[in-house]
KENUFI-808422 format. One record per atom (N, C-alpha, C): x, y, z; atom name; residue number from 1. Coordinates in nm, 3 decimals. Atoms other than C-alpha are relative to their C-alpha. Layout:
// residues N
+---------+---------+---------+------+------+
:       x :       y :       z : name : resi :
+---------+---------+---------+------+------+
:       X :       Y :       Z :   CA :  NUM :
...
+---------+---------+---------+------+------+
This chain:
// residues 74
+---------+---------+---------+------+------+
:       x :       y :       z : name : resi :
+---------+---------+---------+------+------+
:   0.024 :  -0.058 :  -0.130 :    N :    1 :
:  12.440 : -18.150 :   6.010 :   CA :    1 :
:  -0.020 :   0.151 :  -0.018 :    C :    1 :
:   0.039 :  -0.126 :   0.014 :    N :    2 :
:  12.299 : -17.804 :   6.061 :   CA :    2 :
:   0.077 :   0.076 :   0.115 :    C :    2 :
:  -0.042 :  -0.095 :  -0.123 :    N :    3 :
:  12.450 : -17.536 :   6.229 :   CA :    3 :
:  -0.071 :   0.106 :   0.011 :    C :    3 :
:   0.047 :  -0.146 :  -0.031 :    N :    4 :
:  12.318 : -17.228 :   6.394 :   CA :    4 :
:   0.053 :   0.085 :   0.070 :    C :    4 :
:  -0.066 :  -0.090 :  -0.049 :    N :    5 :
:  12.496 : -16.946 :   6.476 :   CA :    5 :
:  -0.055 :   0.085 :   0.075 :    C :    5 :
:   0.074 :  -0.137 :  -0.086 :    N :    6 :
:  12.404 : -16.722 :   6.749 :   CA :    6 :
:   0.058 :   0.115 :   0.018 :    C :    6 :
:  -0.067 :  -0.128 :  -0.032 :    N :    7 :
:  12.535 : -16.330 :   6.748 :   CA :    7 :
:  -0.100 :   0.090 :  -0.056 :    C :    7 :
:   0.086 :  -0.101 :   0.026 :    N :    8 :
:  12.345 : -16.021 :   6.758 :   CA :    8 :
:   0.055 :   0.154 :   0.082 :    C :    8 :
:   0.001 :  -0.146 :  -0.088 :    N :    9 :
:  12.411 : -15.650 :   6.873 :   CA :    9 :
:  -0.086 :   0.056 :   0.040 :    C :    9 :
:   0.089 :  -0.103 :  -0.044 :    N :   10 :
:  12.129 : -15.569 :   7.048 :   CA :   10 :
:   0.055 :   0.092 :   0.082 :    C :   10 :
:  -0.081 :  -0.058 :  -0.056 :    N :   11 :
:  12.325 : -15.418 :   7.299 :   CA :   11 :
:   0.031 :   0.176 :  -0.055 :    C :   11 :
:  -0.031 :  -0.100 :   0.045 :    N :   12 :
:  12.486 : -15.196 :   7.064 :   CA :   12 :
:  -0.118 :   0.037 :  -0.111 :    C :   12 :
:   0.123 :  -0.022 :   0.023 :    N :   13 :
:  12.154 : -15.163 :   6.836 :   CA :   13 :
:  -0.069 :   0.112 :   0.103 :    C :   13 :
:   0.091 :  -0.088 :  -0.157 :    N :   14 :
:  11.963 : -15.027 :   7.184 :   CA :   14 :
:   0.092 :   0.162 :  -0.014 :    C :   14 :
:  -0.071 :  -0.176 :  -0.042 :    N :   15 :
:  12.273 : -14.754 :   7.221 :   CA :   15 :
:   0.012 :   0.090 :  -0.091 :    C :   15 :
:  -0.021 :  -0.136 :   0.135 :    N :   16 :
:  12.275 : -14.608 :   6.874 :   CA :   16 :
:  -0.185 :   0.053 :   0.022 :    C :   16 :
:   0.066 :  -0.097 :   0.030 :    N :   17 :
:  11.914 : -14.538 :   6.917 :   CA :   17 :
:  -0.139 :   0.041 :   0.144 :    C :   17 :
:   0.009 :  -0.003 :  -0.156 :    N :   18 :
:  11.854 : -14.477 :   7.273 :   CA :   18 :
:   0.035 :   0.141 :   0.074 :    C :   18 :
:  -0.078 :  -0.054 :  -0.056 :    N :   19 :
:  11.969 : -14.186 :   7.398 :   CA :   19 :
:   0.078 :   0.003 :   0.165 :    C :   19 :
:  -0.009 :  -0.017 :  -0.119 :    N :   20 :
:  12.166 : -14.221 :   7.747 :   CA :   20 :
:  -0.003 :  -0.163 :   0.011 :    C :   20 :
:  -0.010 :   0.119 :  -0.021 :    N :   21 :
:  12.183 : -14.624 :   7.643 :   CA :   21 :
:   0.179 :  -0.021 :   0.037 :    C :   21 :
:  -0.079 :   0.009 :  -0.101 :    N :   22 :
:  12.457 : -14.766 :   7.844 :   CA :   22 :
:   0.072 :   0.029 :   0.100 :    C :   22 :
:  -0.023 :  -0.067 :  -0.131 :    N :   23 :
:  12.457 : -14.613 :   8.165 :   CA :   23 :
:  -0.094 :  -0.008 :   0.050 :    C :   23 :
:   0.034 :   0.070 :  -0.079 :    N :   24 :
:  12.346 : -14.752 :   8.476 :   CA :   24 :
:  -0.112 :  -0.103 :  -0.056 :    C :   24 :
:   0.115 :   0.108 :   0.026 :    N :   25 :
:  11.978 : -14.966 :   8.433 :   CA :   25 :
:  -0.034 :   0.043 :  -0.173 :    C :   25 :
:   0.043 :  -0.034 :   0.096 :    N :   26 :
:  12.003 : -14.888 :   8.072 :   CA :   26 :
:  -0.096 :  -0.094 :  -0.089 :    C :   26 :
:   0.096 :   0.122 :   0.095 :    N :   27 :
:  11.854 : -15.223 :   7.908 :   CA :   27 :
:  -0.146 :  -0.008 :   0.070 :    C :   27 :
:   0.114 :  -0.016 :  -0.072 :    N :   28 :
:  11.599 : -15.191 :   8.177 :   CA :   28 :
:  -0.125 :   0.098 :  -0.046 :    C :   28 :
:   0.085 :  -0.153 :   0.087 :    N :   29 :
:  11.511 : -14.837 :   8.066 :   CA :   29 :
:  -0.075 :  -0.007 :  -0.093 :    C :   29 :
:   0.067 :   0.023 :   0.113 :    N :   30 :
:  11.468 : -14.946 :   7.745 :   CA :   30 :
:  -0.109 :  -0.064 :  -0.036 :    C :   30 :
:   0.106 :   0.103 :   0.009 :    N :   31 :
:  11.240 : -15.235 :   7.786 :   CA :   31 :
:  -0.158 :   0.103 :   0.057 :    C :   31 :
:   0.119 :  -0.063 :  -0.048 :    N :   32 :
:  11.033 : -14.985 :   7.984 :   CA :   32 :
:  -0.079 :   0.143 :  -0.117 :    C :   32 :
:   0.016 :  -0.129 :   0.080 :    N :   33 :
:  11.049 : -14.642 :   7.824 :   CA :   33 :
:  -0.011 :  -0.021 :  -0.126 :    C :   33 :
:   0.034 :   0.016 :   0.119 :    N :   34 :
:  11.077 : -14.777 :   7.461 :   CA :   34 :
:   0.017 :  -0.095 :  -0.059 :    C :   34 :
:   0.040 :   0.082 :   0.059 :    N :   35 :
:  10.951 : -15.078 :   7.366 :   CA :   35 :
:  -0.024 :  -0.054 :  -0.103 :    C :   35 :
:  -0.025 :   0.037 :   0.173 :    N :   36 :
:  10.935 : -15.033 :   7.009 :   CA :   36 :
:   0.088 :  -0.009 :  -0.026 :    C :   36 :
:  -0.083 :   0.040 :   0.117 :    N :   37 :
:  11.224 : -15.005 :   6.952 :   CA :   37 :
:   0.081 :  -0.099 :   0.034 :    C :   37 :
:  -0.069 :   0.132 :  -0.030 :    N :   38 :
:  11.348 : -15.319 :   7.123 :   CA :   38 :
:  -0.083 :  -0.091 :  -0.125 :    C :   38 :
:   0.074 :   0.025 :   0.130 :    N :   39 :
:  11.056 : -15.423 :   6.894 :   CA :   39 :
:   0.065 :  -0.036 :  -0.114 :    C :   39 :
:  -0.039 :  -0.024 :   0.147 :    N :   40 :
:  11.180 : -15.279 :   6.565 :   CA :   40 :
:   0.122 :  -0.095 :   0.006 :    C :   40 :
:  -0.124 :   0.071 :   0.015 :    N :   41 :
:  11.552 : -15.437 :   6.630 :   CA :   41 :
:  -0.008 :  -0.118 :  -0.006 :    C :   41 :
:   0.021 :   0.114 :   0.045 :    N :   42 :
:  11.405 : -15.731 :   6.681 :   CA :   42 :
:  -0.051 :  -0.092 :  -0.130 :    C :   42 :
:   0.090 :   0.020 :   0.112 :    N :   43 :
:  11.188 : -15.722 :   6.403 :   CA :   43 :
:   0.121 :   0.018 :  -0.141 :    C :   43 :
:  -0.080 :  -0.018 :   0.127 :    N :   44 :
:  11.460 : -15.618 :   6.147 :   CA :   44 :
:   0.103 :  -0.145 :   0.044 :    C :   44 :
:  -0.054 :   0.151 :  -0.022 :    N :   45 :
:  11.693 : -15.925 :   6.272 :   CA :   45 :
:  -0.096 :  -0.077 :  -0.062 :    C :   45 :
:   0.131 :   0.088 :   0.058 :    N :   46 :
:  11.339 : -16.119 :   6.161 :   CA :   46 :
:   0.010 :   0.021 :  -0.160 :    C :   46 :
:  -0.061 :  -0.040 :   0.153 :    N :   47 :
:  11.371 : -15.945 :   5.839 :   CA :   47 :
:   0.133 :  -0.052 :  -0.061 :    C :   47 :
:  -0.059 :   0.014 :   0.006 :    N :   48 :
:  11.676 : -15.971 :   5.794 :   CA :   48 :
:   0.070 :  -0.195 :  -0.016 :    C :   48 :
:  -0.012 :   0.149 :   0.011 :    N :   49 :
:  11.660 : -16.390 :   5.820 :   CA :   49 :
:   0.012 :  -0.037 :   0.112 :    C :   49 :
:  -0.034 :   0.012 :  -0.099 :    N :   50 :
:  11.728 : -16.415 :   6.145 :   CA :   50 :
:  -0.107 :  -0.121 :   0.034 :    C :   50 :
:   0.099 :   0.077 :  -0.069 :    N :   51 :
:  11.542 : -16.752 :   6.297 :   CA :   51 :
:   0.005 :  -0.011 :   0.099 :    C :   51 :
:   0.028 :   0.012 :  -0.157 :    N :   52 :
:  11.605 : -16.735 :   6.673 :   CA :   52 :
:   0.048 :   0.147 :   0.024 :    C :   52 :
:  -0.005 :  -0.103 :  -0.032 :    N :   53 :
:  11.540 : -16.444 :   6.869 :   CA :   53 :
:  -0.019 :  -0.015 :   0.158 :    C :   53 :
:   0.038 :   0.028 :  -0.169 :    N :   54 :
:  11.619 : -16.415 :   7.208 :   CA :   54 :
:   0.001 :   0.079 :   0.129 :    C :   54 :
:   0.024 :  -0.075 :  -0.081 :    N :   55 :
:  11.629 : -16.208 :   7.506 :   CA :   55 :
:   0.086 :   0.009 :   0.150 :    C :   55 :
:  -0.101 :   0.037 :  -0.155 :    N :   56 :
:  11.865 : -16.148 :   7.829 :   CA :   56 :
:  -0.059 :  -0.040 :   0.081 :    C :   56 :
:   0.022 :   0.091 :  -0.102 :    N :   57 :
:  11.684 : -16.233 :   8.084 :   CA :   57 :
:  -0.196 :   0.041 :   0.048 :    C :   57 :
:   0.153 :   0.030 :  -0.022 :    N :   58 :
:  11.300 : -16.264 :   8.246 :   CA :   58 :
:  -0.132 :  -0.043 :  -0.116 :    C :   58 :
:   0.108 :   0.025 :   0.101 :    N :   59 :
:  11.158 : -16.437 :   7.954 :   CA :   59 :
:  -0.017 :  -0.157 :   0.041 :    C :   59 :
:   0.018 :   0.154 :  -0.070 :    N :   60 :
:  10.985 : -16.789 :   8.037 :   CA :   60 :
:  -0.088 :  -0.057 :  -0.101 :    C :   60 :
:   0.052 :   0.093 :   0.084 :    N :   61 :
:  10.798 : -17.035 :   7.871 :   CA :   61 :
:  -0.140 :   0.055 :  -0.070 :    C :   61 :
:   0.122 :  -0.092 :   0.029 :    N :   62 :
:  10.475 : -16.815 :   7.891 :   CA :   62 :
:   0.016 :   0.076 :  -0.127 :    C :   62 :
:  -0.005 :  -0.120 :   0.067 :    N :   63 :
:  10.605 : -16.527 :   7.690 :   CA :   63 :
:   0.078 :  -0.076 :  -0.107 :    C :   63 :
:  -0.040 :   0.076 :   0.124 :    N :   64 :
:  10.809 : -16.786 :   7.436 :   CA :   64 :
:  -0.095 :  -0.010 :  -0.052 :    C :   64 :
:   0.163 :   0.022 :   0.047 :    N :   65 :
:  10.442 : -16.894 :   7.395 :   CA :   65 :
:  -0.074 :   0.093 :  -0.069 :    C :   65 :
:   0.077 :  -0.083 :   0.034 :    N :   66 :
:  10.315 : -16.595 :   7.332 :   CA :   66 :
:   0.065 :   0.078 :  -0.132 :    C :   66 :
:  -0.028 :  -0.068 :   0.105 :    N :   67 :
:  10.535 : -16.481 :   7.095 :   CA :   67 :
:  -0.041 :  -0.002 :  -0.139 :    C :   67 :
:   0.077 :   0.032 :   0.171 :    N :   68 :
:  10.403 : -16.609 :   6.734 :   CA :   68 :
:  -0.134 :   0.142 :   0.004 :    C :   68 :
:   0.116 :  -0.061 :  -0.064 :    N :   69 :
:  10.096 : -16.418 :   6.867 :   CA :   69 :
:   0.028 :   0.148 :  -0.053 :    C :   69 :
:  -0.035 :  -0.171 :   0.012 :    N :   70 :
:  10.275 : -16.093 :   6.934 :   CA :   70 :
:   0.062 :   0.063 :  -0.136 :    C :   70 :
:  -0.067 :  -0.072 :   0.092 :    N :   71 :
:  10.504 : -16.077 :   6.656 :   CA :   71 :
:  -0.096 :   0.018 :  -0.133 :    C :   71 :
:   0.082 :  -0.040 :   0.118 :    N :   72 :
:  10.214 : -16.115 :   6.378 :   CA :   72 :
:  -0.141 :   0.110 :   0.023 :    C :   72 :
:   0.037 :  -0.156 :  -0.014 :    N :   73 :
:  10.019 : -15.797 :   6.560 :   CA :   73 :
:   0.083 :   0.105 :  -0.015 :    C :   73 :
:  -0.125 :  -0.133 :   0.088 :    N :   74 :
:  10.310 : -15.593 :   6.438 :   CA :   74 :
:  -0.024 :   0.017 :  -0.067 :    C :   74 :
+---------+---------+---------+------+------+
């Protein structure tokens, strides 16, 4: 039987290189104002071995879809 473990710090990832990350709409901020580097964090988890990558919240079947897509224009 396989297991898969799920834990990740994006959270704390975002606040080391964020400035002004966690306070008020901060994950918001980020997604808006800097996109890479939700990107990059994700992308080094990928590196790193990581096989599921996932996202707090407004992601849907569309943008699951789309991802293979996006992540090999990086």
């Amino acid at each position: 039987m396989a297991i898969t473990v799920l834990d990740a710090g994006m959270g704390s990832e975002v606040s080391v290189r964020i400035e002004a990350a966690g306070h008020g709409l901060w994950s918001a901020k980020a997604l808006n104002d800097a996109p890479h580097v939700v990107q990059d964090i994700h992308r080094e988890y990928i590196d790193a071995g990581a096989r599921i990558i996932g996202s707090c919240c407004g992601i849907g079947p569309v943008h699951i879809k789309a991802l293979p897509d996006k992540l090999a224009s990086t």
